[in-house]
C-alpha positions as a printed NumPy array, in Angstrom:
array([[ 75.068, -45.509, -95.533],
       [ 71.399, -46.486, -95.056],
       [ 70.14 , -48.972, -97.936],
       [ 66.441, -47.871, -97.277],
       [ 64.399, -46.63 , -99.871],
       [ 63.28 , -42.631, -99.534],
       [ 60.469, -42.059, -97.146],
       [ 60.236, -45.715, -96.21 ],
       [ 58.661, -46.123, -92.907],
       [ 59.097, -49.155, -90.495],
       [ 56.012, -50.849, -88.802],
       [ 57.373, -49.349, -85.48 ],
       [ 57.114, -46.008, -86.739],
       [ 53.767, -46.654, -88.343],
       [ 52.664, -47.5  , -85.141],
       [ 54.007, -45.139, -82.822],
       [ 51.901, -42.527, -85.554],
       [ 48.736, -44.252, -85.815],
       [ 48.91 , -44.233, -81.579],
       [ 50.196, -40.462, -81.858],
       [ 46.75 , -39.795, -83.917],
       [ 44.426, -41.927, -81.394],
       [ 45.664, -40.116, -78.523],
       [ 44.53 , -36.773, -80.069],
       [ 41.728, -37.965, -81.162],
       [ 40.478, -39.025, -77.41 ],
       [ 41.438, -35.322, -76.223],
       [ 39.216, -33.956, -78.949],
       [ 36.813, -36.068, -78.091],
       [ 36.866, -35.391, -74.015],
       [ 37.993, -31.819, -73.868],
       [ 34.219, -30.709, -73.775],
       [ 33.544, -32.613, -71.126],
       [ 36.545, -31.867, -69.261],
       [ 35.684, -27.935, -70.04 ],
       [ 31.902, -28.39 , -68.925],
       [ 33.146, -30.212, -65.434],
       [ 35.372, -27.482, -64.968],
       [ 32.83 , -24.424, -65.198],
       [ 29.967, -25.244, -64.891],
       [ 30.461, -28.458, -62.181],
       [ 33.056, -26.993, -60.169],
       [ 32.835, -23.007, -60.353],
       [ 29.308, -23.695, -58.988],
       [ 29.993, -25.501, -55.821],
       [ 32.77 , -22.895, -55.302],
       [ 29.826, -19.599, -54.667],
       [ 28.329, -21.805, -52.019],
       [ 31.852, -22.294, -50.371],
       [ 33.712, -18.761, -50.652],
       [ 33.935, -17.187, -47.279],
       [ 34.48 , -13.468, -46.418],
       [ 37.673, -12.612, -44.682],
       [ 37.816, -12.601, -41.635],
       [ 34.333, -14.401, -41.408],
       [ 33.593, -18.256, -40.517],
       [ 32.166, -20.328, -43.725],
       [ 28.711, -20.904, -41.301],
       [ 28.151, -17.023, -41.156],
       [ 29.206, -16.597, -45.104],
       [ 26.531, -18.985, -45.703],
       [ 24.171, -17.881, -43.704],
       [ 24.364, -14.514, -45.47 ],
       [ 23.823, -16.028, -49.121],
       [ 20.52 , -17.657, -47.63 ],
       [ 19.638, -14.334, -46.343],
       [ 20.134, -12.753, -49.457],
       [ 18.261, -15.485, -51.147],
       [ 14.647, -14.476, -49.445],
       [ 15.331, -10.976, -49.39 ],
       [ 15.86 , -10.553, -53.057],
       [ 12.29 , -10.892, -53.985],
       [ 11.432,  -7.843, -51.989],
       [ 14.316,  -6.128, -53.64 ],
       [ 13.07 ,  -6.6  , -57.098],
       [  9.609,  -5.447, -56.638],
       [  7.793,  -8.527, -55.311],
       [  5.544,  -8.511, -52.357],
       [  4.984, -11.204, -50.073],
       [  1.184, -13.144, -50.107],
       [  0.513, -11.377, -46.721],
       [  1.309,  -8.246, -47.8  ],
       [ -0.388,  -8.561, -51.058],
       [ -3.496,  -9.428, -49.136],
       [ -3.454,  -6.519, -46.889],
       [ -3.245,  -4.544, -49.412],
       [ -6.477,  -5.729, -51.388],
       [ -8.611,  -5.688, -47.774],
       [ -8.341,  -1.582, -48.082],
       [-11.219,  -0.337, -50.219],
       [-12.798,   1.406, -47.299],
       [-15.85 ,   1.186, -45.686],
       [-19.055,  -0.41 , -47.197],
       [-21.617,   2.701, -46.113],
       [-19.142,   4.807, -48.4  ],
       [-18.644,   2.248, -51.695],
       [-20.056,   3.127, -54.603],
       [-20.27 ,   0.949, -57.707],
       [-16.789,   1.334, -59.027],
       [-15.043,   0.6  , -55.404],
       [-17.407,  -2.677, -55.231],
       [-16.655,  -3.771, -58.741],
       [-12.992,  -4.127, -57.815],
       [-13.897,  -7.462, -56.036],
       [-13.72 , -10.532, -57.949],
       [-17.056, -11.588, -58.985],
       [-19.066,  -8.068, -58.846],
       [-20.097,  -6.898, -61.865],
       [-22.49 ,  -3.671, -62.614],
       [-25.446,  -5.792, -61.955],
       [-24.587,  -6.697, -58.455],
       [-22.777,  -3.129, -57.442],
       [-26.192,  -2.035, -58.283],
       [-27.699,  -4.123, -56.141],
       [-25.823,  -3.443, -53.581],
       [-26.054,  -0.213, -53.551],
       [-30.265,  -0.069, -53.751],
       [-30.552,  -2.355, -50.869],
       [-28.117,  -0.136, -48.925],
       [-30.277,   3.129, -49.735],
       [-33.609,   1.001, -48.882],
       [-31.587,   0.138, -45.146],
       [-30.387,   3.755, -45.013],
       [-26.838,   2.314, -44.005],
       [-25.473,  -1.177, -43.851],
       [-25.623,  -1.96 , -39.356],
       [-24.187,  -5.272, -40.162],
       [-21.701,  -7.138, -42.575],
       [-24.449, -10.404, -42.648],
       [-26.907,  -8.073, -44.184],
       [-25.247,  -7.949, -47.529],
       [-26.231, -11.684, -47.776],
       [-29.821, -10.398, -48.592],
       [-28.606,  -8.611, -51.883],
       [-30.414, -10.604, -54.318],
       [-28.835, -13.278, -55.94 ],
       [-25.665, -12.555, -53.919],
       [-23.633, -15.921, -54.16 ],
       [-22.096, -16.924, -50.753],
       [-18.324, -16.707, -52.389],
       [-18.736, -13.084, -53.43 ],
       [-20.263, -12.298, -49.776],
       [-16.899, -13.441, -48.432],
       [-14.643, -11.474, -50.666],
       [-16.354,  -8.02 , -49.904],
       [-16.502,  -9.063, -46.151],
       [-12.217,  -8.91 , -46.591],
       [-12.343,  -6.384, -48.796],
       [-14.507,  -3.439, -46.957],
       [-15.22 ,  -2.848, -43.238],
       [-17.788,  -1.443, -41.166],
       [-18.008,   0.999, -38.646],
       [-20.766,   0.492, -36.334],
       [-20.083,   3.553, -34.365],
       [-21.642,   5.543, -37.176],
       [-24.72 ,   3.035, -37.064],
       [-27.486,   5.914, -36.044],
       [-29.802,   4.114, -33.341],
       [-32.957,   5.595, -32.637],
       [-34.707,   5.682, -29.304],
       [-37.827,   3.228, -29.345],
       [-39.459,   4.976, -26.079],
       [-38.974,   8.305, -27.389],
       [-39.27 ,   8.045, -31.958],
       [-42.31 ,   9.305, -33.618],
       [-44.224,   6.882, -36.029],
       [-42.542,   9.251, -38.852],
       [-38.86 ,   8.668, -37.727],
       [-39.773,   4.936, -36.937],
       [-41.489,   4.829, -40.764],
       [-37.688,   5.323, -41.826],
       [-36.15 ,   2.199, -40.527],
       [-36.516,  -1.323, -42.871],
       [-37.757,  -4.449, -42.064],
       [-41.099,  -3.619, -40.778],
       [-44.177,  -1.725, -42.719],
       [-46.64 ,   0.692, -41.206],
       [-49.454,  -1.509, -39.567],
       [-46.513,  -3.197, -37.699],
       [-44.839,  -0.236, -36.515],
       [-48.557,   0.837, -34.942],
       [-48.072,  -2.839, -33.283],
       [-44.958,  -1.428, -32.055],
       [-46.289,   1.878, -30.932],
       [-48.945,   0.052, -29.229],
       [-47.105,  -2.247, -26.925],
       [-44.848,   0.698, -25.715],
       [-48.368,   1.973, -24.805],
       [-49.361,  -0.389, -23.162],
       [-45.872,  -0.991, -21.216],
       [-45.229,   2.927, -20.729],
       [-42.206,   2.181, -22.584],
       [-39.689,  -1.14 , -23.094],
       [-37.152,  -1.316, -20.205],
       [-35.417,  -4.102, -21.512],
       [-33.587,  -5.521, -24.298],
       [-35.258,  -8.75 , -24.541],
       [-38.624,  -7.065, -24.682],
       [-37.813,  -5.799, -27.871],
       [-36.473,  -9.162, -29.109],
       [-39.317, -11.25 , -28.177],
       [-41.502,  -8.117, -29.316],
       [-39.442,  -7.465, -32.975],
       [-38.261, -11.023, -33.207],
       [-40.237, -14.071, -32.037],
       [-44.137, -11.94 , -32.222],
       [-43.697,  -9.972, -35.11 ],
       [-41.649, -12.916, -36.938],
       [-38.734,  -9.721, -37.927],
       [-34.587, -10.317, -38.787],
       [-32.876,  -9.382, -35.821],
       [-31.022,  -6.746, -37.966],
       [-33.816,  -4.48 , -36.621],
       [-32.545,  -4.088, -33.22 ],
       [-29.23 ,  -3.056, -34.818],
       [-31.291,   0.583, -35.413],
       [-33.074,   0.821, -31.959],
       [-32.098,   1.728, -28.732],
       [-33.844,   2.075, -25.369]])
């Protein structure tokens, strides 16, 4: 019969507790780690890895990428090319009225107006550069409506300066009514122009006139 005391304990078994409490103590302690290696460390690499069946890991891969710059598209986004095509359609400038030219960055009412008058004084815009003599057009804006309309120049309406009356000529900008008798004058004189670079020395260098005049004339 044992002469110990009741619940005696020996130093060995204190010790073998107090290492039995430490050790569960350290799992506490690690487990999280342990469980964050596991999913979050490990479970990611694996996606990357996983092959199809029957397909090489190089062609799985290769389909993950793919899948990767197509899923933009997929969820509404549209490339920056085809975002910018799509802001260059607003038609063409001889047809834009105020609201279609305030859709550019940078128009307001003031310059749509102004746009507008100074395409009813030309009777249609011949040329994009002309829009750079709106008033108090700033160069930036000039290049945004330049991608954001076009111009047809087919429907530019030349007249015929060997065959226009003074009254049809009286239509055309640029030039006022004592220089279009200067005008009428010389083709007296020459019994008509037969070239183009009478008219451009004629319109251009003698009568000190834009260029954008020739844009209306024919021979």
């Amino acid at each position: 019969m044992s002469n110990k005391p009741p619940f005696f304990v020996s130093s060995r078994e204190r010790t073998g507790v107090m290492l039995t409490l430490f050790a569960l103590c350290m799992i506490k302690t690690i487990e999280p780690s342990v469980y964050r290696f596991t999913q979050a460390k490990y479970q990611r690499p694996v996606q990357w890895t996983q092959t199809t069946p029957g397909k090489p890991c190089s062609e799985s891969r290769r389909t993950v990428q793919n899948r990767s710059v197509v899923a933009p598209e997929a969820s509404g986004h549209v490339s920056s090319s085809t975002a910018l095509t799509s802001k260059i359609l607003l038609g063409d400038i001889n047809r834009a009225d105020t609201n279609a030219l305030k859709r550019v960055n940078g128009v307001g009412s003031v310059l749509a107006n102004r746009i507008v008058k100074f395409r009813s004084y030309l009777g249609f815009y011949a040329h994009m550069d002309q829009l750079k003599e709106v008033y108090r057009l700033p160069d930036s804006v000039f290049l945004k409506l330049t991608k954001r309309f076009t111009l047809d120049p087919s429907e530019v309406k030349q007249l015929s300066i060997n065959t226009a009356t003074k009254e049809e000529l009286m239509h055309l900008p640029y030039l006022n009514a004592e220089e279009w008798d200067t005008v009428l004058e010389e083709r007296s004189l020459k019994g008509g122009f037969r070239h183009q670079d009478e008219l451009t020395n004629l319109f251009v260098k003698t009568l000190n006139k834009k260029s954008f005049i020739l844009l209306y004339l024919k021979l």
